[in-house]
N, C-alpha and C positions, 0 to 999 in steps of 0.2 A: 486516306486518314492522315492527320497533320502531321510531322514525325513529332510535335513537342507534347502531341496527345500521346502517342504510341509509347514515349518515354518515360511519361506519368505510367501509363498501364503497367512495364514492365517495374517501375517502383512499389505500384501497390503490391505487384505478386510476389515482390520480395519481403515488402512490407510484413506479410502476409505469412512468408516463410519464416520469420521470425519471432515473431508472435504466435504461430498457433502451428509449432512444428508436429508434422505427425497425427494432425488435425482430423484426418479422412477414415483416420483405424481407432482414435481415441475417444475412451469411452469414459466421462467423469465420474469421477467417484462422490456417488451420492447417498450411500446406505456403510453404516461399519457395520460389525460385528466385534463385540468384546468376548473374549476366553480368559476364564481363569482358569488359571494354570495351579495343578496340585501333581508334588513330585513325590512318590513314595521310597521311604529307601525302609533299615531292617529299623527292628524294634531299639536298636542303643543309636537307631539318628545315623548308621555309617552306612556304605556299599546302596546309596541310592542311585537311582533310575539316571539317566542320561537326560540333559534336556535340548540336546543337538547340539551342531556345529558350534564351535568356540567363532562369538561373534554373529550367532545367527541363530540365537536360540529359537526353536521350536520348529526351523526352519522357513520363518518369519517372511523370509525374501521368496522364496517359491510360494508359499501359500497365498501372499500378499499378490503376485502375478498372475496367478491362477485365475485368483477371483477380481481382478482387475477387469476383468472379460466382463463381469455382469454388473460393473461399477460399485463395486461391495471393496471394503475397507478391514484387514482383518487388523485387529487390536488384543494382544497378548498382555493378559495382565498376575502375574505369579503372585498367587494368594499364599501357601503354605506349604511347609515340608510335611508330611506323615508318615510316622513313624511307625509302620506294621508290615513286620515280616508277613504276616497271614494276609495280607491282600497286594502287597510287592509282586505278590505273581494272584492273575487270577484266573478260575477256569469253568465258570459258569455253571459249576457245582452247589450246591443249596449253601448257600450263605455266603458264596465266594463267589459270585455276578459281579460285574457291575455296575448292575441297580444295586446288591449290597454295600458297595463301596462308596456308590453317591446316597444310598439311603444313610450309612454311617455318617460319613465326613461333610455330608452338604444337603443338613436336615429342611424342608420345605423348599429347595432349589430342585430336588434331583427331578428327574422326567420335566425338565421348566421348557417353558412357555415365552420365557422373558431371557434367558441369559444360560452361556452353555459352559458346564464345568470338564475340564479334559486333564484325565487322569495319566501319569505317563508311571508306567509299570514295568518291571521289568518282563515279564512273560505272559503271554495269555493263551491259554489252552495249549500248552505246555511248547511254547512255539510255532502254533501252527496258524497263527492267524498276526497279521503286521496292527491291527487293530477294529475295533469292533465302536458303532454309535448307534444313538435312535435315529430310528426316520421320524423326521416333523418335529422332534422337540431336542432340549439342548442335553449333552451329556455324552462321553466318549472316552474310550480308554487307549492307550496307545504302546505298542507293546516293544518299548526304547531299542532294545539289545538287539532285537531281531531287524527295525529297520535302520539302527546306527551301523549296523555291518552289512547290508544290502551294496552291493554293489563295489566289491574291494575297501569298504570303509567309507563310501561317499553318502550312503543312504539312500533308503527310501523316499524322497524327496517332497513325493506329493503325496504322503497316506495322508496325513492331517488333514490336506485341502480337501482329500475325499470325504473321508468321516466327516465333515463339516459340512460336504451334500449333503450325506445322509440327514445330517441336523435341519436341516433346510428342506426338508423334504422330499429329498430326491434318491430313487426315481421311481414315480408310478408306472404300473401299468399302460395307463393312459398315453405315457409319453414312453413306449417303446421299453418300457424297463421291464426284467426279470431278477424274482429274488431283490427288487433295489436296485440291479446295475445294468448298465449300458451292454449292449451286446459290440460296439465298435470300438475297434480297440485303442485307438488315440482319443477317443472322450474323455475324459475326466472319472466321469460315473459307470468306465466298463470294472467289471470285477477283478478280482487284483489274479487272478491267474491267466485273463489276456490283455490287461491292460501294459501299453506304451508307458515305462517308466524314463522319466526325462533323465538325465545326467547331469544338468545344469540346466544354470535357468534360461541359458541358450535354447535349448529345447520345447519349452514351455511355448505354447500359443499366443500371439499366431507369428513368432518368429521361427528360423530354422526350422525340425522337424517337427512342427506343430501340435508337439500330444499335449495332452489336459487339456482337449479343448473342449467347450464350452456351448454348445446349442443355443440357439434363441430359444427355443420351450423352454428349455430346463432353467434357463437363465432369467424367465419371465415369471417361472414358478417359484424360485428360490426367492428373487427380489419383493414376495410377498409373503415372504416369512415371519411375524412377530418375534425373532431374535434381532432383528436390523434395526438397527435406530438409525431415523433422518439424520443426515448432513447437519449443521448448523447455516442457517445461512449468514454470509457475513459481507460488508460492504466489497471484498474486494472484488474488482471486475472478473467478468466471467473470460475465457477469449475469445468468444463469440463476440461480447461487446466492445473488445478490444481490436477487434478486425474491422468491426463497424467507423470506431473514431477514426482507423488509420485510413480507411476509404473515406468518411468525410472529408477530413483532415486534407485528402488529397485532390477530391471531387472539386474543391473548395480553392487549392492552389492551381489547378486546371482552369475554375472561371475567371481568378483575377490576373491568368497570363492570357488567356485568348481575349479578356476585355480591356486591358492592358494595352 
């Protein structure tokens, strides 16, 4: 082979690396997910819920990871403060759910079909649960105090992304699930009493030690959620098509030096 071919070759692979680094693991993101965000504190508006790390509310960057895996896009959006000490803590007592809390504060939205409301409270069932969603439709409660102090203060990192399965459907029977959750414990969807809690988003899938991670089923199943709205598409190139130009590009300066 000619060396002034072989030089081309090793230009496109670089070509190649620059354009589309990371290319062989990367999965685009072609579906969001919007959440509105409702923060309960007491009835005088003070001593409300946490809404995560300073700089990283709701824990935006792990959850946004997480679901990277199934090319889902999560988008936090803070609708309102609420003001009730009576549902700041809830415990799934007759009028203290919450379906009551989305039946009050997010009337024709709650059990939705279209858009998921996530409540961040300070307690649920008197501490003993990090948080609680439906399966298949949108709507979750998240129980701040308990997972902002998980872990020395670093938190719970992936409960939201969890409850956000649940929103999404997961996990049936069909695909290995009990009660909802995964029986292995670096899944995403295993139950919060064997589930791999990450420490950072070092941790998270599929770098380092791999937990929250993410199945093709389950990730086949969520991606056909009716909460996901399509991508927009938009002129700019994919880098798929971008890899393409830089191999013409190059194909092209290969014939006019061997015809040369």
């Amino acid at each position: 082979m000619p060396h002034k071919f072989l030089r081309l070759i090793s230009a496109f692979v670089l070509a190649c690396a620059v354009l589309l680094p990371g290319v062989a693991t990367a999965i685009p993101v072609t579906q969001t997910l919007t959440v509105q965000v409702y923060q309960l504190c007491d009835d005088a508006g003070q001593n409300c819920s946490s809404t995560g790390p300073a700089g990283n509310s709701y824990f935006a960057a792990e959850t946004n990871k997480i679901w990277a895996q199934a090319g889902i896009s999560v988008l936090f959006n803070f609708v309102q403060q609420i003001n009730s000490t009576f549902f700041s803590t809830i415990n799934d007592s007759a009028g203290n759910s919450l379906f009551n809390l989305g039946q009050t504060y997010t009337p024709g939205s709650n059990l939705s079909s279209t858009v998921v409301n996530m409540f961040l409270v300070h307690s649920i069932n008197g501490g003993t649960a990090y948080g609680e969603g439906w399966i298949g439709v949108g709507g979750l409660a998240i129980d701040m105090d308990l997972v902002s102090a998980f872990n020395g203060g670093i938190g719970r990192i992936d409960t939201i992304a969890h409850e956000l399965g649940h929103n999404l459907g997961l996990v049936p029977n069909s695909l290995g699930g009990s009660n909802a959750h995964s029986s292995v414990p670096n899944y995403l969807m295993a139950g919060g009493n064997i589930r791999l809690v990450p420490g950072s988003l070092n941790d998270i899938a599929p770098d380092g030690l791999g937990y929250d991670f993410l199945p093709a089923d389950q990730i086949a199943l969520a991606q056909r959620s009716s909460l996901l709205q399509d991508v927009a598409v938009n002129n700019v190139p994919e880098p798929s098509s971008l890899a393409l130009l830089a191999a013409g590009l190059l194909v092209l300066a290969w014939r006019r030096r061997s015809l040369g």
